[in-house]
Backbone bond lengths (Angstrom), bond angles and torsions (degrees), N, CA, C in turn:
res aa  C-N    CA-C-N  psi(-1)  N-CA   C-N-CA  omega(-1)  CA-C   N-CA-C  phi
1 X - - - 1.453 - - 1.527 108.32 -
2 X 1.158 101.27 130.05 1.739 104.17 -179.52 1.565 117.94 -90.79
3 X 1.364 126.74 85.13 1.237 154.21 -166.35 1.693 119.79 -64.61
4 X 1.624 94.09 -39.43 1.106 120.28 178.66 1.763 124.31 -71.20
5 X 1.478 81.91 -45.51 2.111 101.40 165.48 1.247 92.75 -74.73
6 X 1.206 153.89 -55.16 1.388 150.88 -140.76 1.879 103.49 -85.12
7 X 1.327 113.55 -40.72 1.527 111.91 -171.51 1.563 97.58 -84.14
8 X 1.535 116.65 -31.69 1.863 111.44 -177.65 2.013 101.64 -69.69
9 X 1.114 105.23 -34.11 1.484 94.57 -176.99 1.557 110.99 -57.76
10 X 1.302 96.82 -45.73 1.581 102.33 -145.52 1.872 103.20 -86.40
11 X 1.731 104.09 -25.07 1.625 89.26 167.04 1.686 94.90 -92.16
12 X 0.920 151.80 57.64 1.729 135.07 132.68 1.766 98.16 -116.17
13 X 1.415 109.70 -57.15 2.064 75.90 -167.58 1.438 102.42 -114.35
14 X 1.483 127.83 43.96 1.218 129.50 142.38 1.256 142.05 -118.41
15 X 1.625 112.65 -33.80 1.400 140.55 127.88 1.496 110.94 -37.75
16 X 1.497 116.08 -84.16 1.307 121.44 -158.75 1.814 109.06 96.54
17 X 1.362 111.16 6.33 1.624 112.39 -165.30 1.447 97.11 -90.69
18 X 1.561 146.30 -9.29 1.378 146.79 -153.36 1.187 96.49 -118.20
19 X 1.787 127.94 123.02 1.123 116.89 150.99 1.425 129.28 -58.56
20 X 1.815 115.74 172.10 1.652 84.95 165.60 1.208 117.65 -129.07
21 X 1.344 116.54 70.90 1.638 125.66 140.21 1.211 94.03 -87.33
22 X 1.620 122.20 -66.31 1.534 119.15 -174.81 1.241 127.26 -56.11
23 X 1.717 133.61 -33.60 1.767 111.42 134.22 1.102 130.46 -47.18
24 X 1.038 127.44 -52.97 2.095 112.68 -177.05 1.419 77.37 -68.74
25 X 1.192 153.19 -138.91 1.679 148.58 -121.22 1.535 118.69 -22.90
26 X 1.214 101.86 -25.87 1.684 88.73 171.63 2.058 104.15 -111.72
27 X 1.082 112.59 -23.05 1.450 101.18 152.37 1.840 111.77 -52.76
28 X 0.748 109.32 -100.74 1.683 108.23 160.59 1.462 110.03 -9.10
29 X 1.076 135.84 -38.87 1.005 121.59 -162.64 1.883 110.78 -97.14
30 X 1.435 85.71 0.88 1.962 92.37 -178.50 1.498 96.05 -69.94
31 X 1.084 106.23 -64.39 1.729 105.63 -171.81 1.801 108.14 -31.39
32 X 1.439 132.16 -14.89 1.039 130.02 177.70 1.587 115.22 -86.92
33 X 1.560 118.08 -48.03 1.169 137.83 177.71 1.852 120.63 -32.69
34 X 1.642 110.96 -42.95 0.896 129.87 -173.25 1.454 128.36 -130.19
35 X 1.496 128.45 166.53 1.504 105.46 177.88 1.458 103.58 -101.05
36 X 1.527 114.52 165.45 1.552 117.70 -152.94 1.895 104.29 -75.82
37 X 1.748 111.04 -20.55 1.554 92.43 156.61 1.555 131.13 -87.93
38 X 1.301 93.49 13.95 1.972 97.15 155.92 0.970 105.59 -115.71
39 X 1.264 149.60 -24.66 1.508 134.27 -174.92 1.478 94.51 -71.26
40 X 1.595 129.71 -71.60 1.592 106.55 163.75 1.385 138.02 -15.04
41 X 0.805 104.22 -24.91 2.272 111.18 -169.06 1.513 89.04 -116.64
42 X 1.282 143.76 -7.00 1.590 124.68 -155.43 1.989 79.87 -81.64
43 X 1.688 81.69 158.15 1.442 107.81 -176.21 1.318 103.45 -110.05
44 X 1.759 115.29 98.30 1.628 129.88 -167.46 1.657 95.63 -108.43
45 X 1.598 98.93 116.55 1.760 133.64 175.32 1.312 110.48 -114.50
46 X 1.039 119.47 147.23 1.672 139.09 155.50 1.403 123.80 -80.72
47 X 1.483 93.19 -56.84 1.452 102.36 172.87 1.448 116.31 -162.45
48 X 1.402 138.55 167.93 1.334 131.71 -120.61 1.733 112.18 179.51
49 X 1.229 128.16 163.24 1.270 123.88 -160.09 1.738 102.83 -79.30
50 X 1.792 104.41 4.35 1.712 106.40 -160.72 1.394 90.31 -122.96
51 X 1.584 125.21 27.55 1.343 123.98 172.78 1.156 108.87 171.87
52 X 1.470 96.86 158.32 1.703 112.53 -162.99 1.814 111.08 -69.05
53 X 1.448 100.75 134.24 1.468 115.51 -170.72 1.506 120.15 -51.55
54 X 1.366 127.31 165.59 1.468 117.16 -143.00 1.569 94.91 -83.38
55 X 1.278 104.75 -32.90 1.460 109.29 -166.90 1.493 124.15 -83.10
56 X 1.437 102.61 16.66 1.655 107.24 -179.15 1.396 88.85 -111.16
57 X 1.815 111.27 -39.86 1.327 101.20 -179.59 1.585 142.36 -50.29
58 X 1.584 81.28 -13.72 1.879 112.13 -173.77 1.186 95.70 -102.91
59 X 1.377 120.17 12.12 1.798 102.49 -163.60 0.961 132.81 -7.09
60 X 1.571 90.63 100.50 1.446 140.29 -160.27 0.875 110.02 12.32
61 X 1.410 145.81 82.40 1.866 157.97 -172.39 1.831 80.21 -143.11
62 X 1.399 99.47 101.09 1.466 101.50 167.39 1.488 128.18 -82.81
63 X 1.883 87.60 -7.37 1.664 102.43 171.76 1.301 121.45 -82.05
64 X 1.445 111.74 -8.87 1.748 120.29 178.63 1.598 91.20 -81.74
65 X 1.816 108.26 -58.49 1.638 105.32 -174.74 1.431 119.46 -49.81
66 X 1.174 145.96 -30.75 1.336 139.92 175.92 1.373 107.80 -84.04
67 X 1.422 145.70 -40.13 1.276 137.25 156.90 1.914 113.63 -29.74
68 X 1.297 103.42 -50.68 1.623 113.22 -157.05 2.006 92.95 -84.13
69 X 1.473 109.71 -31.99 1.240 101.12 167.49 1.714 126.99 -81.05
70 X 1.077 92.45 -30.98 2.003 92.35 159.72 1.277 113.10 -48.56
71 X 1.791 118.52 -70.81 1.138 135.69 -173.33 1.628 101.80 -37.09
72 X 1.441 101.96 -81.39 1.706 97.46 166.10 1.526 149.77 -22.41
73 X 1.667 89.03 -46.95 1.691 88.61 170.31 1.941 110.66 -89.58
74 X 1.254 112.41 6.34 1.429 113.78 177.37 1.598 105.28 -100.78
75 X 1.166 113.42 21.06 1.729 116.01 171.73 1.705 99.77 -106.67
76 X 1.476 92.33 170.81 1.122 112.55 -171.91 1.833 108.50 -88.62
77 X 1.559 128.66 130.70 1.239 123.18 -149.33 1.357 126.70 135.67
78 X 1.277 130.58 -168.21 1.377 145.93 156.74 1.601 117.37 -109.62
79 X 1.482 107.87 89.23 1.451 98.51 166.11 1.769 114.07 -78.44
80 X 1.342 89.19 149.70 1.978 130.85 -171.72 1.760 97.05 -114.24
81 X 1.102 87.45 111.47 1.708 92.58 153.65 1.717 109.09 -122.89
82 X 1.157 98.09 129.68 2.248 122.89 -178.25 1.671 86.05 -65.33
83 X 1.495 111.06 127.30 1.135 135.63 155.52 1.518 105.92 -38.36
84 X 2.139 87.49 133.61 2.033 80.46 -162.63 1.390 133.87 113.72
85 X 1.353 96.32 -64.03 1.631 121.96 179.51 1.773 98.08 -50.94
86 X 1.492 126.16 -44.86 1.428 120.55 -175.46 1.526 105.95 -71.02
87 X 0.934 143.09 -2.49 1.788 151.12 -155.91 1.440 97.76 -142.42
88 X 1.166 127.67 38.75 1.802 125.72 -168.53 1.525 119.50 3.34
89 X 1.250 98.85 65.75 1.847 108.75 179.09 1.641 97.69 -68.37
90 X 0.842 141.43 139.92 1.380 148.80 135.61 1.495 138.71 -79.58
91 X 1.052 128.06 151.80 1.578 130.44 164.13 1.798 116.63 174.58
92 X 0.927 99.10 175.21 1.131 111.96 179.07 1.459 121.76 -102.58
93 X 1.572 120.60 -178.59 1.431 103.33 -178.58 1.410 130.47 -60.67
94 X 1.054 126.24 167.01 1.558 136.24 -148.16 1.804 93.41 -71.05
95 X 1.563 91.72 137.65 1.245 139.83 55.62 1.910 82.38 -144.67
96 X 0.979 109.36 29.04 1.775 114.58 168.99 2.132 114.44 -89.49
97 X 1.375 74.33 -20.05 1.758 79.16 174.51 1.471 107.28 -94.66
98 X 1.006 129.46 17.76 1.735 140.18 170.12 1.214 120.39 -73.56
99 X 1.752 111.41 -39.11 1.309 138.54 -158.76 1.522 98.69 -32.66
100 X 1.427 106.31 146.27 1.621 124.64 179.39 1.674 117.17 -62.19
101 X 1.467 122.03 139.07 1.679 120.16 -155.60 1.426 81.59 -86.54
102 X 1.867 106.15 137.83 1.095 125.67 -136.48 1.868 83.55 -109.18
103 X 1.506 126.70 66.03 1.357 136.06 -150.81 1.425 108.30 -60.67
104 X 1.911 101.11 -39.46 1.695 96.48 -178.61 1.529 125.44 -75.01
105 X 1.701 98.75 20.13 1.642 91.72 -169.54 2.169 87.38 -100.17
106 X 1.541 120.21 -0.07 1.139 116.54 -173.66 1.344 108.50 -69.72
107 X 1.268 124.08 109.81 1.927 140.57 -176.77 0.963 108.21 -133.86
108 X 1.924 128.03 149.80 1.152 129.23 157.43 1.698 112.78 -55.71
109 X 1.182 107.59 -36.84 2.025 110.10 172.68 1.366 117.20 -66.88
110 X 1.523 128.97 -23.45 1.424 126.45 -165.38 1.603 108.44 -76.02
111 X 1.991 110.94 103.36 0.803 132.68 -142.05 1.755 94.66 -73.92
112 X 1.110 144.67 -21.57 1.627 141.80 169.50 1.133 116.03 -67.78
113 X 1.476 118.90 -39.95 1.214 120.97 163.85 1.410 128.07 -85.16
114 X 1.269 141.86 23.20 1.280 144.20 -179.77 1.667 85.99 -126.78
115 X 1.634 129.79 -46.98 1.366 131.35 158.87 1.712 108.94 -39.59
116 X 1.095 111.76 -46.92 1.784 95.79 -173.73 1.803 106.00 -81.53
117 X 1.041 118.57 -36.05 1.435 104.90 -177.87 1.418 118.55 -59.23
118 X 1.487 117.16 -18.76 1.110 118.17 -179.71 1.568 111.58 -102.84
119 X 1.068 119.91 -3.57 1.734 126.48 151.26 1.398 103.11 -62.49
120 X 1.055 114.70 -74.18 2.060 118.75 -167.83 1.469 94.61 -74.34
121 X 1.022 151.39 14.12 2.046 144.09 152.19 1.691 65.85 -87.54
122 X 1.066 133.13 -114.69 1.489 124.78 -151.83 1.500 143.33 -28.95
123 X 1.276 85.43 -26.50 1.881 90.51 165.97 1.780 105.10 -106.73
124 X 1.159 113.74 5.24 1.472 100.07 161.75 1.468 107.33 -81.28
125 X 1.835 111.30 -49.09 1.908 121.55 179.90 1.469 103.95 -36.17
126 X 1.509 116.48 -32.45 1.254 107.82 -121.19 2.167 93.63 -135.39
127 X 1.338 100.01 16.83 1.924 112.75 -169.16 1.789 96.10 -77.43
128 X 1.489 115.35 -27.87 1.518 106.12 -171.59 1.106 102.97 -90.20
129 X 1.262 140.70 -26.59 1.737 145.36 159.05 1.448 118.60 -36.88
130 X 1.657 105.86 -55.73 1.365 124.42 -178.88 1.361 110.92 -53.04
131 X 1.494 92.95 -49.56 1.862 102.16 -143.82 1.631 82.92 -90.59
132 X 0.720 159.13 -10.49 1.412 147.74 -178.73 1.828 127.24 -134.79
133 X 0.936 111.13 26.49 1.549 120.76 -134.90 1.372 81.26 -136.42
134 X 1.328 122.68 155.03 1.953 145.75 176.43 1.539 109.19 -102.10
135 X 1.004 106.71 113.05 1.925 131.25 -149.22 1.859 94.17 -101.02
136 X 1.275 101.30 114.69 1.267 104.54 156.47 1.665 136.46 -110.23
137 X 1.198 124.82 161.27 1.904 104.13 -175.09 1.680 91.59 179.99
138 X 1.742 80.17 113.63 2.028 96.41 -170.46 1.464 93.71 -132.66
139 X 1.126 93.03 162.79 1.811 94.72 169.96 2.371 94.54 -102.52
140 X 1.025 83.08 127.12 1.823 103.17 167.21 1.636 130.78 -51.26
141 X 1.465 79.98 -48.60 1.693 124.44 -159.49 1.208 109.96 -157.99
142 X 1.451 121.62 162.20 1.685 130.00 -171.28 2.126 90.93 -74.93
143 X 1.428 92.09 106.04 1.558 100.35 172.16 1.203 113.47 66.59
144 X 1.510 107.65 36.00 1.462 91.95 162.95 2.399 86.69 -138.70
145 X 1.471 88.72 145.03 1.279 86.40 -149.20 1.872 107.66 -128.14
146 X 1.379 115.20 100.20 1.561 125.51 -144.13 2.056 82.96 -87.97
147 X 1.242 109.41 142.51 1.416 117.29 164.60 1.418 109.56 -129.03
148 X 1.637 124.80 154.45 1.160 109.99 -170.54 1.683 90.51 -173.84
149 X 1.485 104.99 115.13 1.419 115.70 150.12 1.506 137.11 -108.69
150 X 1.211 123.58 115.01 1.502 142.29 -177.64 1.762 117.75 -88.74
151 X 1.502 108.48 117.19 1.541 101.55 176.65 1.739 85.69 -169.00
152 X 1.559 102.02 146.70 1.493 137.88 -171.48 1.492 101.97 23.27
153 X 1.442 122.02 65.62 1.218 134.78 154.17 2.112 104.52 91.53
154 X 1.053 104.68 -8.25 1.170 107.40 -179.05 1.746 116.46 -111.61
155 X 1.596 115.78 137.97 1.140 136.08 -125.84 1.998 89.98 -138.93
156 X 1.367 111.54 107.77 1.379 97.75 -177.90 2.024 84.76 -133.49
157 X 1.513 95.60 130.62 1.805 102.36 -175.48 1.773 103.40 -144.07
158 X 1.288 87.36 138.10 1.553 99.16 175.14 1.810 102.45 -121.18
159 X 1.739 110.41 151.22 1.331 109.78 156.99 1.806 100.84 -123.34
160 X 1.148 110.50 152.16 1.332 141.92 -175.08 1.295 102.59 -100.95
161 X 1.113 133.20 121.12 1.506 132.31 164.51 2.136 107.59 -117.85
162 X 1.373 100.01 102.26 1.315 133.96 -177.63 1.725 127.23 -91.09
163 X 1.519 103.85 -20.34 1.162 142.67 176.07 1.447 129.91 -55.28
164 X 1.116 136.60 138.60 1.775 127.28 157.63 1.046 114.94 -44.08
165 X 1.624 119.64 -29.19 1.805 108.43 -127.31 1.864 78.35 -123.24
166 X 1.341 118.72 160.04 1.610 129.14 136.61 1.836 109.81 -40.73
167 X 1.294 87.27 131.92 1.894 110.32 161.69 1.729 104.20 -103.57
168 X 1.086 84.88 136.53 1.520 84.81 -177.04 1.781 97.32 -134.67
169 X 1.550 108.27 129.44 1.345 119.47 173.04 1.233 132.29 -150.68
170 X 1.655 124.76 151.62 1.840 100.27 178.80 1.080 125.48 -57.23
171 X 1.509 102.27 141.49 1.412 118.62 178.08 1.725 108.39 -53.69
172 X 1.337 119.75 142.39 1.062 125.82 173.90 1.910 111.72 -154.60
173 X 1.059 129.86 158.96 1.483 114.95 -159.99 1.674 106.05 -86.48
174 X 1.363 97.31 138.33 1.286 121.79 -153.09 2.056 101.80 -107.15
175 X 1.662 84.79 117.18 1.920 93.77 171.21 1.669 111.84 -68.06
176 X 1.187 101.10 -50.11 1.691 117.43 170.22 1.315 110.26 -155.45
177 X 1.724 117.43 171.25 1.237 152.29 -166.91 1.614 117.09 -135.17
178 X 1.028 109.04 155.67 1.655 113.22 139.55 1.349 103.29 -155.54
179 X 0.978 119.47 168.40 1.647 129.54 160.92 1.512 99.75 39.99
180 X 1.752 124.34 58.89 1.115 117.96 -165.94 1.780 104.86 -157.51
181 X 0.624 122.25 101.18 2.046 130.87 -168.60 1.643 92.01 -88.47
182 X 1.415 107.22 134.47 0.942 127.42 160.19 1.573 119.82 -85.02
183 X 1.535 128.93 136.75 1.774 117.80 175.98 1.567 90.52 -119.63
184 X 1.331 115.88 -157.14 1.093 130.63 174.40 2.044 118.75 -57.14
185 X 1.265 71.84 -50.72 1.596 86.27 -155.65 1.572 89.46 -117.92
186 X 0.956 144.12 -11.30 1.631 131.60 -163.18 1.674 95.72 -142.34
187 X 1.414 99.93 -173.72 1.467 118.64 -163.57 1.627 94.47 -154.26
188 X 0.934 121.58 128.20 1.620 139.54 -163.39 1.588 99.74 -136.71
189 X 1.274 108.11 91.98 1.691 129.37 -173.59 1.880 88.85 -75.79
190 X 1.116 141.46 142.05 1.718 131.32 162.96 1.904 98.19 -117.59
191 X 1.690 90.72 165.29 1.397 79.76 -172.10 1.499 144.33 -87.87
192 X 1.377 129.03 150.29 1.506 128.16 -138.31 1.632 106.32 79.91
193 X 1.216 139.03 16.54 1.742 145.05 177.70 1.113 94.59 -103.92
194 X 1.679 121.83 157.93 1.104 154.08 155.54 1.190 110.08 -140.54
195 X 1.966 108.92 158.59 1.404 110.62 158.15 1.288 123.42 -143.21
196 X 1.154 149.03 174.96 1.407 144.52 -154.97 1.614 113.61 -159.96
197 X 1.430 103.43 105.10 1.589 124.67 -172.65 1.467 101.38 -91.92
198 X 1.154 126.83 121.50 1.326 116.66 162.23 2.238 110.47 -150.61
């Protein structure tokens, strides 16, 4: 279990306690930790039956939790999502993060879960990019934080908006969104938004 990806995600956009030079340097710095046929196979979680669920950790800002789960499933690995986590189960640390899967919240409208299916359609399109592909991750702007992997002509990039302020950038066609308005000509990321071009 990759502990290390899992505690850098979750103190910068769920916490808010990590600057981000010191996330991208220790993001960046995973690729060192391990060799590249375990960093492929590592098993990357948020949260887990041995700790409190992602979305209490965000208290309850489901717009921090889908940022930190993008980010996550755009690493290199096997992302794990804790039963629940797609239906915004909540709790706290164990044995409060156990709580029973909350089944009647399962709807074609239940907006986390129509959000996660379209995370994993994207990291399934998008597993030979990851897993083999030259990984980039800069900050743009103060907290706003562009990622981008390139391999056999194909180009998969996310920006993170971490910021007070609106990001504003050309429009270009969009895999997913959150917290992100489309205009004519531009793309207006707001803050706690990301988006993902691929």
């Amino acid at each position: 279990m990759n502990y290390p990806l899992s505690d850098c995600i979750k103190e910068y956009f769920l916490r808010g306690i990590k600057k981000i030079d010191q996330f991208i340097d220790e993001i960046n710095g995973q690729s060192m930790y391990y060799k590249q046929q375990i960093s492929e196979v590592m098993f990357n979680l948020l949260d887990s039956h041995d700790t409190e669920r992602i979305l209490w950790t965000a208290n309850e800002d489901a717009q921090l939790v889908k940022s930190a789960l993008a980010f996550l499933f755009l690493q290199k690995g096997t992302p794990c999502i804790y039963y629940g986590t797609e239906l915004s189960l909540t709790g706290g640390p164990d044995p409060d993060c156990r709580r029973c899967m909350p089944w009647e919240r399962v709807s074609s409208d239940n907006d986390m879960l129509n959000f996660m299916k379209k995370l994993i359609k994207i990291r399934k399109h998008t597993s030979s990019t990851i897993q083999h592909g030259k990984y980039s991750l800069q900050e743009i702007k103060a907290d706003v934080v562009a990622l981008e992997w390139k391999y056999d002509g194909q180009v998969l990039k996310a920006i993170f908006n971490q910021s007070k302020e609106e990001y504003l950038l050309e429009k270009e066609t969009v895999a997913l969104a959150s917290n992100c308005e489309e205009l004519e000509n531009q793309l207006v990321i707001s803050q706690k938004g990301f988006v993902i071009f691929h």
